[in-house]
C-alpha positions as CSV (number, residue, x, y, z in Angstrom):
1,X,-25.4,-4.9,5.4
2,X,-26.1,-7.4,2.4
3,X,-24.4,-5.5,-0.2
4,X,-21.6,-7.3,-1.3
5,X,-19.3,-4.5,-3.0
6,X,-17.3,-3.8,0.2
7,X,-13.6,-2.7,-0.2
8,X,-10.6,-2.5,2.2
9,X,-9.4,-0.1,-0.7
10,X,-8.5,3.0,0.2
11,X,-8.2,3.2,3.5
12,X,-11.6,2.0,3.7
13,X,-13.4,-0.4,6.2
14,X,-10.3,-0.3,9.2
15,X,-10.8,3.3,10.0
16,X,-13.9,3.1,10.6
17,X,-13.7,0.5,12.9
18,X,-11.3,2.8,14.7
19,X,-13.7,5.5,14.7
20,X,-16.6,3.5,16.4
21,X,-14.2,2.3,19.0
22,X,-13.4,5.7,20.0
23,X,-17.0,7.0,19.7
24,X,-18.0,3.9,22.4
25,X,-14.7,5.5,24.2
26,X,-16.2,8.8,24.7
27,X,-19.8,8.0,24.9
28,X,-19.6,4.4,26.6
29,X,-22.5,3.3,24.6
30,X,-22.5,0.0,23.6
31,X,-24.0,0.1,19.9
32,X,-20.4,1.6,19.2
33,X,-18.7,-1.0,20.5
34,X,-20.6,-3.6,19.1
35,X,-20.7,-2.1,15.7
36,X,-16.8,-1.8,16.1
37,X,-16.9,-5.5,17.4
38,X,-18.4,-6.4,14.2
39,X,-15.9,-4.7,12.0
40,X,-13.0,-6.3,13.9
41,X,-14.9,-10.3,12.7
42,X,-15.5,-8.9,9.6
43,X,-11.8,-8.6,9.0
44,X,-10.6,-11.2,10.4
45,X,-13.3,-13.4,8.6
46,X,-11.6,-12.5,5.4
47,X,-8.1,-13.3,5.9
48,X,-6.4,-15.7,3.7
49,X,-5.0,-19.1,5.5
50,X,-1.2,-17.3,4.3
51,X,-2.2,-14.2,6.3
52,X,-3.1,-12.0,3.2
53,X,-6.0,-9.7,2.9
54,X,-8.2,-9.6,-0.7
55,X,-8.5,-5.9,-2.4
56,X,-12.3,-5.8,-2.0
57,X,-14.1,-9.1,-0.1
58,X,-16.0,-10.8,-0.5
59,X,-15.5,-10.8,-4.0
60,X,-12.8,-12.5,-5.2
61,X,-13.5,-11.8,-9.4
62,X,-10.4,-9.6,-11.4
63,X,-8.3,-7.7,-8.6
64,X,-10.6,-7.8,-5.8
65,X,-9.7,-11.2,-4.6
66,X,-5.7,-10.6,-4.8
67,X,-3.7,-9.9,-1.5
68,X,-3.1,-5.9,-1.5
69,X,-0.3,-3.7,-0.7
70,X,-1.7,-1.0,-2.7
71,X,-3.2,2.2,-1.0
72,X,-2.5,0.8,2.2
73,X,-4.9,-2.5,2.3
74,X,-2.4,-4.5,3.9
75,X,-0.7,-2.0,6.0
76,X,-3.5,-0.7,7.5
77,X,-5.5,-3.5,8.6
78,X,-1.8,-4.6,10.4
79,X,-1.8,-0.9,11.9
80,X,-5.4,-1.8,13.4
81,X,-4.8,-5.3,14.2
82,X,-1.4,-4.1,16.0
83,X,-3.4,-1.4,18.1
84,X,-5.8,-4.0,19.0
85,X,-3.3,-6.7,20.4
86,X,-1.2,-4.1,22.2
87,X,-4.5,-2.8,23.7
88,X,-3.9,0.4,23.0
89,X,-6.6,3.2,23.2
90,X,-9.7,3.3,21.7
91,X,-9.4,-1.2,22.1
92,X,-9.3,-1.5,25.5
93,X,-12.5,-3.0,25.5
94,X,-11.8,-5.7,23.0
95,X,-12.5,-9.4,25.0
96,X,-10.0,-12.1,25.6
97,X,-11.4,-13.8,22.6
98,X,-11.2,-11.5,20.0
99,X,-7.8,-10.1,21.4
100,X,-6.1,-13.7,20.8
101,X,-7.7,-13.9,17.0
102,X,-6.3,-10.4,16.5
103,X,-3.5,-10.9,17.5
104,X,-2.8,-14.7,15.7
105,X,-4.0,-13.1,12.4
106,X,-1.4,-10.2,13.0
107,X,0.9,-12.1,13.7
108,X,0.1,-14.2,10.1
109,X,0.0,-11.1,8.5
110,X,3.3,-9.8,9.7
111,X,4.9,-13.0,8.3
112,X,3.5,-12.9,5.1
113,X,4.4,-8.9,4.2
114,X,8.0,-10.3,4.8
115,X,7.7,-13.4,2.8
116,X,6.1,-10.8,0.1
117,X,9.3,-8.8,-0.2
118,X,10.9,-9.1,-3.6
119,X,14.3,-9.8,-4.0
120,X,16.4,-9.3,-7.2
121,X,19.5,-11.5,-7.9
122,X,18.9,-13.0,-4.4
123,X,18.7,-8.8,-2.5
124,X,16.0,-8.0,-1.0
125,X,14.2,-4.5,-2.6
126,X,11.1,-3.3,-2.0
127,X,7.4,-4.5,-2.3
128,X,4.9,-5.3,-5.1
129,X,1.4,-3.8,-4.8
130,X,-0.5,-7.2,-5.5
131,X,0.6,-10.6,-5.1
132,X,-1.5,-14.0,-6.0
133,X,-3.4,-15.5,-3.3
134,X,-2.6,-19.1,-3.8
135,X,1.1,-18.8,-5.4
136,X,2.0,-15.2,-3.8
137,X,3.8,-14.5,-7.2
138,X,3.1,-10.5,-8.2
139,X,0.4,-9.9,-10.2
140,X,-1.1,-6.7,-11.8
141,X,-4.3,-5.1,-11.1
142,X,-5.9,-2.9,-13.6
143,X,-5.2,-3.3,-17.1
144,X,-2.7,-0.4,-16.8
145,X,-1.4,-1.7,-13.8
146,X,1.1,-4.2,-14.6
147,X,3.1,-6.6,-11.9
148,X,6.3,-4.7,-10.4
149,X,7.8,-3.4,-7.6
150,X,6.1,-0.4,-6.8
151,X,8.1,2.7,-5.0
152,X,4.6,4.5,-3.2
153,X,3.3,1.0,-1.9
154,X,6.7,0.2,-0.3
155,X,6.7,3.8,1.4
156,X,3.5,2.2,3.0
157,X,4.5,-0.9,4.6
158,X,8.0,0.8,5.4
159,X,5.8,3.2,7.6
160,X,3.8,0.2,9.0
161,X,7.3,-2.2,9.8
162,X,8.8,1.2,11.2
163,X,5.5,1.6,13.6
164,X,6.8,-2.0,15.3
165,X,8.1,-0.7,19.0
166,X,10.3,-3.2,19.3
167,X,11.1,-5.0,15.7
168,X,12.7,-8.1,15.0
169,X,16.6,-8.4,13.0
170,X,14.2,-9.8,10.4
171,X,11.5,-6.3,10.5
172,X,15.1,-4.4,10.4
173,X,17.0,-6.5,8.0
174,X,13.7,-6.0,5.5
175,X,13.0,-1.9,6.4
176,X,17.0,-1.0,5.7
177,X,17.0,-3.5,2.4
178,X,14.0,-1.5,1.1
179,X,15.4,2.4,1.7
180,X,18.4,0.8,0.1
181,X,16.3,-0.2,-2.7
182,X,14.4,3.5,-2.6
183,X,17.8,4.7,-2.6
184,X,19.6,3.0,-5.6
185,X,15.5,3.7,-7.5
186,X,16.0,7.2,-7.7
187,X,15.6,9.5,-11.0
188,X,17.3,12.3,-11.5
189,X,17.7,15.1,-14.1
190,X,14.1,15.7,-15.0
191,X,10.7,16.7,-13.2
192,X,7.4,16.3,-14.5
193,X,5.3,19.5,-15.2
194,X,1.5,20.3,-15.0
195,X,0.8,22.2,-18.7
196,X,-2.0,23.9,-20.1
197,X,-3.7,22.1,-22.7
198,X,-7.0,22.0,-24.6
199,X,-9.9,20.6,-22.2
200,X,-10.7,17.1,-23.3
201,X,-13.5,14.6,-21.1
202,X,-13.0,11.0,-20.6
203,X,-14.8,8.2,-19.7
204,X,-14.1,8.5,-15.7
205,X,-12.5,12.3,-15.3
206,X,-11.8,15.2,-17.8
207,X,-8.9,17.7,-18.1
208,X,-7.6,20.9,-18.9
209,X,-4.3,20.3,-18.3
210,X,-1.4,17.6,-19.6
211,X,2.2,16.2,-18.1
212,X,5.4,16.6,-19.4
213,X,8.6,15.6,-19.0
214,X,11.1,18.0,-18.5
215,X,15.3,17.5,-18.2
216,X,16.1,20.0,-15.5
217,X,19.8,18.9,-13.6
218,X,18.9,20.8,-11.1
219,X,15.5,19.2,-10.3
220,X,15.4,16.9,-7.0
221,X,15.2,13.1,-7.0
222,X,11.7,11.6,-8.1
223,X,10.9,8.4,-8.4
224,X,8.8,5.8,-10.7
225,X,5.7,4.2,-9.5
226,X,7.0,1.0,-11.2
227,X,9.7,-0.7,-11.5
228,X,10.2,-4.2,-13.6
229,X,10.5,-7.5,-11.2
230,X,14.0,-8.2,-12.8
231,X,15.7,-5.3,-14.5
232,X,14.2,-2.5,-11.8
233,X,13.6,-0.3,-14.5
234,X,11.0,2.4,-14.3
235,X,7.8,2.2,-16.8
236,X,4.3,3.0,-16.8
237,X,1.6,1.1,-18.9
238,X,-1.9,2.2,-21.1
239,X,-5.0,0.8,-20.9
240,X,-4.6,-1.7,-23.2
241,X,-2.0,-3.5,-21.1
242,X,0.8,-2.3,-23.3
243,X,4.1,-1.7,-21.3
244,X,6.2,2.0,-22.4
245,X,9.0,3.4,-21.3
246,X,8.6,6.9,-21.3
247,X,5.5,9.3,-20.1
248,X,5.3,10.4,-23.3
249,X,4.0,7.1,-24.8
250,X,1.4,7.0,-22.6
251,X,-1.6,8.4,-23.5
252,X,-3.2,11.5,-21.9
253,X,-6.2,9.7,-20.8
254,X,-3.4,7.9,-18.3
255,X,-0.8,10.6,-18.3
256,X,-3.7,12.8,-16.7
257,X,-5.6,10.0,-14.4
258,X,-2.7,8.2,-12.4
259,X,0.6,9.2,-11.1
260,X,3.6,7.8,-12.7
261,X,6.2,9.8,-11.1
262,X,6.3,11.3,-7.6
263,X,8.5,12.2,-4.7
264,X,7.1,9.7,-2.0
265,X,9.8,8.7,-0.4
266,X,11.2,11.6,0.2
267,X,10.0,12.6,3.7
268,X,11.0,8.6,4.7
269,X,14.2,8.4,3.5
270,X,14.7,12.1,4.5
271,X,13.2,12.5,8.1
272,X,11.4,9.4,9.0
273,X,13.9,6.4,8.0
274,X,16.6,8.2,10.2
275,X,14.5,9.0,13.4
276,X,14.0,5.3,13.2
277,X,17.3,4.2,13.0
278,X,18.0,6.7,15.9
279,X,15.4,5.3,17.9
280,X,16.9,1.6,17.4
């Protein structure tokens, strides 16, 4: 319980609070409910005073103290905090206390994903996947993670502002601004293929394989994990920090260990984004 290298990464931290509360649900033991208890002050101990969460707190040195978007830090601690204040199942146990902090520091953190959302030449588009905590300006994470909009993060808190039962003109305004922004972001006229190629080790994963682009007009829309703040055009980024335009330019180390390219919003804007707009 002293360590210190905690992380809301990753779907980390908030699903296990969800497990413990359904474990006390079925069992009616109370170490399960006190151990879920604990998780719910442990998050809301380390909310910013804007409503943000940090990548990985307590620490606050490199990325780990910036508010996250990325794989679903944000989002899901809303998606908890939201069960909790609607006392759905497995919270229905959660005291009057510790219902009205959840449901203040959801109601924070609903404002502040808003606020969050980029606009370009004054439109609203999608979302970055870190901001700054004291100015709330984008800001990379990993050396090869530069600041931009970022297409798989905004899939993520679509999915959360779509959960809301019964959203705001301000939750709608900002969902329908972003799948016009996934929309207008789409690639066409290429996919990216898995090739063999001679097996080479890194420092953190090895492969026997490479990516390549391919033009193919018959290929379905992909998009770009990034997107620059200004122009909205697709890039990806090396190691050393240094911006590139095309997959090719970025070194296999990368090419192989993160994904550039993908089809993520394709089931939202697809199936998910119109069941929504029909249940409005």
């Amino acid at each position: 319980r002293s360590a210190t290298d905690t992380s809301l990464d990753n779907r980390n931290i908030f699903t296990q609070i969800t497990y413990l509360a359904e474990v006390y649900r079925q069992t009616n033991d109370a170490k399960y409910r006190d151990a879920a208890e604990r998780g719910l002050e442990f998050i809301l101990q380390y909310q910013y005073s804007n409503g943000g969460w940090p990548h990985s707190p307590p620490r606050i040195d490199k990325y780990y103290g910036y508010i996250t978007l990325a794989d679903e830090v944000m989002p899901g601690v809303l998606t908890l905090l939201r069960q909790v204040s609607e006392r759905r199942q497995p919270f229905q146990f959660v005291s009057k206390d510790l219902l009205k902090r959840c449901s203040e520091a959801l109601h924070k953190g609903d404002r502040l994903v808003l606020d969050l959302q980029v606009k370009q030449n004054g439109k609203l588009t999608g979302w970055a996947g870190q901001y700054h905590p004291q100015t709330l300006a984008p800001i990379g994470a990993r050396s090869f993670e530069l600041p931009g909009l970022v297409s798989l993060e905004s899939v993520g808190v679509l999915h959360y502002l779509m959960s809301i039962e019964a959203p705001s003109a301000e939750v709608v305004q900002a969902v329908e601004a972003a799948v016009d922004w996934l929309e207008a972001s789409k690639l066409s006229g290429f996919r990216v293929d898995k090739v063999a190629a001679e097996k080479e080790r890194f420092k953190y994963h090895s492969s026997d394989w490479d990516r390549v682009v391919v033009n193919d007009k018959n290929a379905p829309p992909i998009w770009a994990r990034f997107y620059e703040l200004d122009t909205n055009r697709p890039f990806m980024a090396n190691r050393d920090g240094g911006k590139v335009f095309r997959l090719s330019d970025v070194a296999r180390e990368r090419r192989t260990g993160y994904g550039w390219y993908g089809y993520w919003p394709q089931v939202l804007l697809e199936k998910d984004y119109p069941e929504w707009k029909k249940r409005l």
